[in-house]
BALOBA-1460 file (C-alpha; in Angstrom, 3 decimals):
// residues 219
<rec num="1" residu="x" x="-19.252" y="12.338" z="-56.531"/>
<rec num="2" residu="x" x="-21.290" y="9.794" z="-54.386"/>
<rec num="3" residu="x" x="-21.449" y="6.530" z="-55.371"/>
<rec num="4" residu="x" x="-24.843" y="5.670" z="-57.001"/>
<rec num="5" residu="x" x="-27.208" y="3.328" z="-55.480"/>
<rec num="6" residu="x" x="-29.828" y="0.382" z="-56.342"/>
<rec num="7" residu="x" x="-32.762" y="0.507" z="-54.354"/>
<rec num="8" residu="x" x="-35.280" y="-2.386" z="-54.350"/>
<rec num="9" residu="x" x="-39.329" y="-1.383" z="-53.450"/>
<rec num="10" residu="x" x="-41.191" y="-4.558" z="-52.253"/>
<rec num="11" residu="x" x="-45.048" y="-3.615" z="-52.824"/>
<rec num="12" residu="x" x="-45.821" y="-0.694" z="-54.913"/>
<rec num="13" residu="x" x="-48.824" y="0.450" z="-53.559"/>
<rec num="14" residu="x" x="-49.370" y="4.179" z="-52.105"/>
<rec num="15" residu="x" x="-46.214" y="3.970" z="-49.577"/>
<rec num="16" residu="x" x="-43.966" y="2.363" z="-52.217"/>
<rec num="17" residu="x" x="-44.994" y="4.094" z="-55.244"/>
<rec num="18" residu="x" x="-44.049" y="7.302" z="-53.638"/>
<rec num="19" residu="x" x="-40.531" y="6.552" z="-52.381"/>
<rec num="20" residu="x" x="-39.667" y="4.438" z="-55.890"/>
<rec num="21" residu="x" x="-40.781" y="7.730" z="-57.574"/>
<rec num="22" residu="x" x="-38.512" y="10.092" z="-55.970"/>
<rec num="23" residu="x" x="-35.809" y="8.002" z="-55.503"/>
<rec num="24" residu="x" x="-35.613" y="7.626" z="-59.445"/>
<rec num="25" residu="x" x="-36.041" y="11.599" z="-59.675"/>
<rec num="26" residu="x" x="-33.012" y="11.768" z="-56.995"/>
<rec num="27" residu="x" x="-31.724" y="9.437" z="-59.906"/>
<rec num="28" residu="x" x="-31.177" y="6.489" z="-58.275"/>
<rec num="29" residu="x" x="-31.393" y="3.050" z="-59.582"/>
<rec num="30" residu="x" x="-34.418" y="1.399" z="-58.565"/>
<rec num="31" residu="x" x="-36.040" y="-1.971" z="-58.653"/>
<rec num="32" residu="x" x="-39.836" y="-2.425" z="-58.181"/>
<rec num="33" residu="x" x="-41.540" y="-5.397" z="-57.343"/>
<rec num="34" residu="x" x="-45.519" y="-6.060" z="-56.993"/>
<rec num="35" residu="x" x="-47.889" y="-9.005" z="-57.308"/>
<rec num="36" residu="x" x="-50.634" y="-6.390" z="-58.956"/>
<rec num="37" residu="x" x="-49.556" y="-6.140" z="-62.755"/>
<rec num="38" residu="x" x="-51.192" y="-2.766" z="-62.574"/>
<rec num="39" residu="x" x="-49.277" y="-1.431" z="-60.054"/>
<rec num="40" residu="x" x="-46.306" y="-2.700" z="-62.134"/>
<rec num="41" residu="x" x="-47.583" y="-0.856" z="-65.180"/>
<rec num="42" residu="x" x="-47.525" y="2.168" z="-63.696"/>
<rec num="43" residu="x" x="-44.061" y="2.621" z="-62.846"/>
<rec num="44" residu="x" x="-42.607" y="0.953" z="-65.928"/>
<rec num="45" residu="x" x="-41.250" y="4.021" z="-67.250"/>
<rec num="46" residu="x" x="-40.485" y="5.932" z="-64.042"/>
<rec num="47" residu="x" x="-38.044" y="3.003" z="-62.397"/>
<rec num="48" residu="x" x="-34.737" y="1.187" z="-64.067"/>
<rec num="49" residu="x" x="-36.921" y="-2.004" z="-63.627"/>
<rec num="50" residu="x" x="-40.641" y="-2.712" z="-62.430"/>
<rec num="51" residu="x" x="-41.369" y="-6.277" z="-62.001"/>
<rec num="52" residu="x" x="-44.403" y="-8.494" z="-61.289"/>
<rec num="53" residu="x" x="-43.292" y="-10.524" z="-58.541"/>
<rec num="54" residu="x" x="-44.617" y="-11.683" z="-55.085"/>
<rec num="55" residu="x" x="-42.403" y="-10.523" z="-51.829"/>
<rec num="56" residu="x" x="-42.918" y="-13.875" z="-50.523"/>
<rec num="57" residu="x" x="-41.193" y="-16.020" z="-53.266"/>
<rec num="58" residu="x" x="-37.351" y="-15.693" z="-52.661"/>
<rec num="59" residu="x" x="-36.244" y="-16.795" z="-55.891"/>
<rec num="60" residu="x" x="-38.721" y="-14.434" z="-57.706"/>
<rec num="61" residu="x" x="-36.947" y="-11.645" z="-56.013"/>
<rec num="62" residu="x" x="-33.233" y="-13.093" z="-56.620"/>
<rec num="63" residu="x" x="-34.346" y="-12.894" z="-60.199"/>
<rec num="64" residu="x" x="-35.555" y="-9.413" z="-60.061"/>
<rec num="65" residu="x" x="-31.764" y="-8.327" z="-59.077"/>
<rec num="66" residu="x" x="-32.970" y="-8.157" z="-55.107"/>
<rec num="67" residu="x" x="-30.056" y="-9.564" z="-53.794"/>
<rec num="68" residu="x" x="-27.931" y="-7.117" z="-55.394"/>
<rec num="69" residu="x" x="-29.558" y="-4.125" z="-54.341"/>
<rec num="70" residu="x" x="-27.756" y="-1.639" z="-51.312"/>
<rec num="71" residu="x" x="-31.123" y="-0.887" z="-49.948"/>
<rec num="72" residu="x" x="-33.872" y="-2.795" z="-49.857"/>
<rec num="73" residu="x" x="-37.442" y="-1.310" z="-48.613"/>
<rec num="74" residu="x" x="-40.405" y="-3.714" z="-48.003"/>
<rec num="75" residu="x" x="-43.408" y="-1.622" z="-48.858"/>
<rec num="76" residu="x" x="-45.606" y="-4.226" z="-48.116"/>
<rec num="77" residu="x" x="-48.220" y="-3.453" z="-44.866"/>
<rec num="78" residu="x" x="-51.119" y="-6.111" z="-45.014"/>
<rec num="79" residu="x" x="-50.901" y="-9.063" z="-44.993"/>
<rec num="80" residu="x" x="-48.606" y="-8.831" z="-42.409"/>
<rec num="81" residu="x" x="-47.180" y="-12.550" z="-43.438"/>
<rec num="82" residu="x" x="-45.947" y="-10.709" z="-47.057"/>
<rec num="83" residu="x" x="-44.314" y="-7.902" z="-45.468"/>
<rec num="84" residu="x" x="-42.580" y="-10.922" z="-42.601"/>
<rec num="85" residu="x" x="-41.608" y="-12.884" z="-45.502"/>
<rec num="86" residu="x" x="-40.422" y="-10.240" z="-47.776"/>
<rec num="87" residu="x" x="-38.226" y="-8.972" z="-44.921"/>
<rec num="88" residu="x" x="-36.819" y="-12.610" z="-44.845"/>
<rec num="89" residu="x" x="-36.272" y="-12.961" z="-48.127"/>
<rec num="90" residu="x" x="-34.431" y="-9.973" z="-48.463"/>
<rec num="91" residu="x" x="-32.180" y="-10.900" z="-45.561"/>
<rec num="92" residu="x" x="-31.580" y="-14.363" z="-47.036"/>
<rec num="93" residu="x" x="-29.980" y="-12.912" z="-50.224"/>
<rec num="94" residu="x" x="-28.272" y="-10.740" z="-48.207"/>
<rec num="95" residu="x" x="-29.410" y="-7.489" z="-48.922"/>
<rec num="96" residu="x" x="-27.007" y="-4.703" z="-46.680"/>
<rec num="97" residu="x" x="-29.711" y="-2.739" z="-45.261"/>
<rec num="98" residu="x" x="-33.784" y="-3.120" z="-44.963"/>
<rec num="99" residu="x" x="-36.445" y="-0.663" z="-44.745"/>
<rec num="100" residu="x" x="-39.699" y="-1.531" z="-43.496"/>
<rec num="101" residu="x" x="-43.098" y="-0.554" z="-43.674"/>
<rec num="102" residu="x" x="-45.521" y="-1.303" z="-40.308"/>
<rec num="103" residu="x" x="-49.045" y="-0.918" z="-40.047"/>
<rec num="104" residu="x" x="-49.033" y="-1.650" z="-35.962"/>
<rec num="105" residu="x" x="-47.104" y="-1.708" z="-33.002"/>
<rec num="106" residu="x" x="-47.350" y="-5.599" z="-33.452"/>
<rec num="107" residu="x" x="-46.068" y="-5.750" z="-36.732"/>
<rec num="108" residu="x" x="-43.456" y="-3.477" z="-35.561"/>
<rec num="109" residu="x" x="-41.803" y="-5.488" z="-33.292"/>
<rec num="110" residu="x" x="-41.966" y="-8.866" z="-35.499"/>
<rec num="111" residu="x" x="-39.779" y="-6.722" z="-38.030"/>
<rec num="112" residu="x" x="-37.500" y="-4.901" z="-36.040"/>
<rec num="113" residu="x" x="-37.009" y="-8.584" z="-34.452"/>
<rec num="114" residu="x" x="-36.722" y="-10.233" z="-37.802"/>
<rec num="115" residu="x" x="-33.948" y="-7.890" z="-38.563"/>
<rec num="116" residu="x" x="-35.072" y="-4.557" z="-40.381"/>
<rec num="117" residu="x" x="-32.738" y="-1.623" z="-39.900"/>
<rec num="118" residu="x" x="-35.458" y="0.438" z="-39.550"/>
<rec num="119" residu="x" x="-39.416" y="0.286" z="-39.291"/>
<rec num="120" residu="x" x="-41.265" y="3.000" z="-40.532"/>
<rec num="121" residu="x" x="-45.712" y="4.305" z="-40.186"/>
<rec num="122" residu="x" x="-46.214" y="6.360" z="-42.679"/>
<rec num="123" residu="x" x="-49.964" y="6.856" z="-41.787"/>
<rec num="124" residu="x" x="-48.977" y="7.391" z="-38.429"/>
<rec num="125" residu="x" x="-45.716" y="9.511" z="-38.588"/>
<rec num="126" residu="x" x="-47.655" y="12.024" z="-41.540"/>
<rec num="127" residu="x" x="-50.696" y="12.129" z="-39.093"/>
<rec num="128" residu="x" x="-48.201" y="13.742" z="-35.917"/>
<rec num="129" residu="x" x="-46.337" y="15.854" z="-38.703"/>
<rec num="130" residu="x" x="-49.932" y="17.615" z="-39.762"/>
<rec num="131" residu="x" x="-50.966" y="17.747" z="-36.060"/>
<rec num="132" residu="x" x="-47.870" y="19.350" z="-35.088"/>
<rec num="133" residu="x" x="-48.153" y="21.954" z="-37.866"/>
<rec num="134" residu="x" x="-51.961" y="22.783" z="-37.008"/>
<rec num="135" residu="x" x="-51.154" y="23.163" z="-33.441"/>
<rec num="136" residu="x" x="-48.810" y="26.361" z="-34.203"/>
<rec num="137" residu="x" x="-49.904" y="28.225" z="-36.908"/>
<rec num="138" residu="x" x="-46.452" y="29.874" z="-36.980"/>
<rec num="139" residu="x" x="-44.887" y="26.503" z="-37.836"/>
<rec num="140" residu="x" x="-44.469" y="25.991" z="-41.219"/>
<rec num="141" residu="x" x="-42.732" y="22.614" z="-41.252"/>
<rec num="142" residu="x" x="-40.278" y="20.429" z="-39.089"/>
<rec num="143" residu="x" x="-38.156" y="17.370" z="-39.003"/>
<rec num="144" residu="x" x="-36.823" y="14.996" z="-36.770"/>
<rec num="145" residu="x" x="-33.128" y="14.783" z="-36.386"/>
<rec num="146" residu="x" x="-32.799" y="12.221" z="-33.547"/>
<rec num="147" residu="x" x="-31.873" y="11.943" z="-30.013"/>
<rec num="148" residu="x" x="-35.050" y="13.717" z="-29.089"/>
<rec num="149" residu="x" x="-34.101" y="17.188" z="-31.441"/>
<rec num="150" residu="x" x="-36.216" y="18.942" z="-34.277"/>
<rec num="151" residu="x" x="-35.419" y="21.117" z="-36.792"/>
<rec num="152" residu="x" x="-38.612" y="23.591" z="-37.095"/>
<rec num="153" residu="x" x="-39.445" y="26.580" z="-39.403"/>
<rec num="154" residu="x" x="-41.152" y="29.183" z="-37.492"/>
<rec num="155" residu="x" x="-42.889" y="32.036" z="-39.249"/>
<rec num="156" residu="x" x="-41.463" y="35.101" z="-37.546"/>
<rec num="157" residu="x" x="-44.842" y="36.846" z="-36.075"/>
<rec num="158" residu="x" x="-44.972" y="40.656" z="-36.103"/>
<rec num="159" residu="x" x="-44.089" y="41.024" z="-32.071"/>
<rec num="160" residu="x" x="-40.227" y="40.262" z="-33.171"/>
<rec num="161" residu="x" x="-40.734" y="42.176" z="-36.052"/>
<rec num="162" residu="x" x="-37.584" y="44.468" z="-35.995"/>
<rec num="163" residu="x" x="-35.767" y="42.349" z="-33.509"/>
<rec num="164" residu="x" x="-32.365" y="41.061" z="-34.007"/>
<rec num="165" residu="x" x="-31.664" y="37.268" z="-33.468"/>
<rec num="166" residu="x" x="-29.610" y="38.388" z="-30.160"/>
<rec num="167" residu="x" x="-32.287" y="40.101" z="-28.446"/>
<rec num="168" residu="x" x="-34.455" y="36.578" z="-28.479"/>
<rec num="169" residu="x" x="-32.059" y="35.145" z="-25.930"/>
<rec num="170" residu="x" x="-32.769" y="31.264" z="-27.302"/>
<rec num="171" residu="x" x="-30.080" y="29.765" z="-26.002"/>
<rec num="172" residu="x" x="-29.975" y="31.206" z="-22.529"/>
<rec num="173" residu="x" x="-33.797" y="31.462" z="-22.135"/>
<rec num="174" residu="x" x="-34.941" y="28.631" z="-24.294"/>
<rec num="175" residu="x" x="-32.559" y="26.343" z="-24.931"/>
<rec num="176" residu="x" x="-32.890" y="26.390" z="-28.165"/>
<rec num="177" residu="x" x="-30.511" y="27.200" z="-31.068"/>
<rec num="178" residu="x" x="-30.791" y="29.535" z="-34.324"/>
<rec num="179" residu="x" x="-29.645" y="27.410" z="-37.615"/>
<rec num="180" residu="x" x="-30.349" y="30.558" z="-39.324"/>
<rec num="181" residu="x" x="-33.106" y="32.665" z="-41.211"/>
<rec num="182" residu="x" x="-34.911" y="31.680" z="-44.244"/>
<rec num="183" residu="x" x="-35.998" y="35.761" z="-45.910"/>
<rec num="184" residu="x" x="-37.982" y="34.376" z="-49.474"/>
<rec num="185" residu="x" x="-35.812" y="31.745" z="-50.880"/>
<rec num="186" residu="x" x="-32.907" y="33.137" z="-49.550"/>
<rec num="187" residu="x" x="-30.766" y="31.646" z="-46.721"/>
<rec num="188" residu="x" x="-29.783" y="34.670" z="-44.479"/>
<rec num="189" residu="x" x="-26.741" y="33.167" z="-42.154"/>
<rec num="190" residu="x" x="-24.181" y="35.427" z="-42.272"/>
<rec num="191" residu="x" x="-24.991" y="37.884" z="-40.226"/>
<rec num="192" residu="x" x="-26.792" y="35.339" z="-37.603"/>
<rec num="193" residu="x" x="-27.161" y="36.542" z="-34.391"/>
<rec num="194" residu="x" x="-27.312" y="40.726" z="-35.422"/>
<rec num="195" residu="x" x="-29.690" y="39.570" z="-38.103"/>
<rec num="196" residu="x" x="-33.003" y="42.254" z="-37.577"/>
<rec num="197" residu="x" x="-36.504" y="40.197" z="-38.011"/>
<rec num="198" residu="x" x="-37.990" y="41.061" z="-40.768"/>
<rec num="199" residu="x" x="-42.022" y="40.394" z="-41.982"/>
<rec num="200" residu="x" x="-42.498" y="37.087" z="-43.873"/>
<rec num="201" residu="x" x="-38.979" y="35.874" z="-42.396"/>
<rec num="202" residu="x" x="-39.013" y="32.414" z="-41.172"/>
<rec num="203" residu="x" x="-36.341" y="31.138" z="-37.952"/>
<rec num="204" residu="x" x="-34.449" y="27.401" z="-38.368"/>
<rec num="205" residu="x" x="-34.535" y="26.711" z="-34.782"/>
<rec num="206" residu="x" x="-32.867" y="23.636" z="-33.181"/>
<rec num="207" residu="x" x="-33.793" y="21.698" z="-30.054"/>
<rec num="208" residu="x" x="-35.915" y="19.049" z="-28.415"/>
<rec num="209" residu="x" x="-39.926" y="18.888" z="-28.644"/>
<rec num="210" residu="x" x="-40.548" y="20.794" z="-25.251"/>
<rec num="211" residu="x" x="-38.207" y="23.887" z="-25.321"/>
<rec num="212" residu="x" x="-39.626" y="24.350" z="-29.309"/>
<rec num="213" residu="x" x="-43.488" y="24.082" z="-28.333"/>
<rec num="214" residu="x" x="-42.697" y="26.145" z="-25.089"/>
<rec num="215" residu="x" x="-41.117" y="28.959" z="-27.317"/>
<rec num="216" residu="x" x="-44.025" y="28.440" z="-30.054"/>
<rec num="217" residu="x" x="-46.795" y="29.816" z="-27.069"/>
<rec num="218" residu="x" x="-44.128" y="32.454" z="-25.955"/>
<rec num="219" residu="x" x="-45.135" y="33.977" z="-29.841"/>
């Protein structure tokens, strides 16, 4: 069984309020900290602990059980001095690994500077998600899974219809791979490549941006 974590949420606004809430329905521990008592209030019986407490105060966050958290995110956006001195706070009580929130390119590179494992634009990385979605209407959903690779769920459009998987030729003509086929809820893998399309089947397909959005207007 994995160990189980504390995470710490600087700023519980929008941003923070959503990944304190389904970290503690993943069942993780989880510390939140906010100036705004209502923001605070609102949380109390979702988190282990919801604190009023200001980011840029170091020994307000020691005493919220910060510095013994494994992950530490700093929800904070504006003003960009809370998020910079949350982020320094957290480092300073030597907090493993930091999360942070940007609201610019700017603010960006003053945190990944400052130390943060990882800088994250919410607004910004939800806004290419639904643009990538509306683009394709046979896309139901993707993710990123680095190096330049996506994971996306294609709905399977009635020209392949009574194809099998083989017959598609992704690797050789797309360079693309098949993770598998989703048919309802169920995960059809076993049979993968003499798998026949059926209607309302969806295709896990593997591979960088281009070779996915170049397949997408082969459909």
């Amino acid at each position: 069984m994995a160990k189980r974590r504390t995470f710490g949420i600087i700023g519980l606004g929008n941003f923070g309020r959503a990944v304190a809430g389904e970290l503690a329905r993943f069942g993780d521990d989880v510390i939140g900290v906010d100036v705004d008592g209502k923001a605070v209030d609102a949380m109390v019986e979702t988190l282990t602990r919801a604190l009023i407490g200001d980011g840029r105060d170091a020994e307000a966050l020691r005493e919220a059980g910060i510095g013994e958290c494994d992950v530490v995110i700093v929800a904070v956006g504006e003003p960009m001095e809370a998020s910079v001195l949350a982020l320094m706070n957290a480092k300073l009580l030597g907090v493993p690994r930091i999360l942070a929130k940007a609201d610019s390119k700017m603010h960006h590179r003053i945190l990944s500077k400052l130390g943060a494992d990882r800088v994250v634009h919410p607004e910004e990385e939800m806004g290419l998600h639904i643009a990538q979605v509306m683009h394709n209407p046979l896309v139901r959903d993707y993710v990123s899974v680095g190096n330049g690779y996506h994971v996306v769920n294609f709905f399977v459009p009635e020209a392949l219809q009574g194809k099998r998987l083989a017959e598609l030729e992704l690797l050789e003509g797309h360079e693309l791979r098949c993770v598998g086929v989703m048919r309802g809820s169920k995960f059809v893998g076993d049979r993968h490549m003499d798998c026949e399309l059926a209607e309302d089947d969806r295709l896990l397909l593997l591979g960088t941006r281009e070779n996915l959005q170049a397949f997408g207007a082969t459909l």
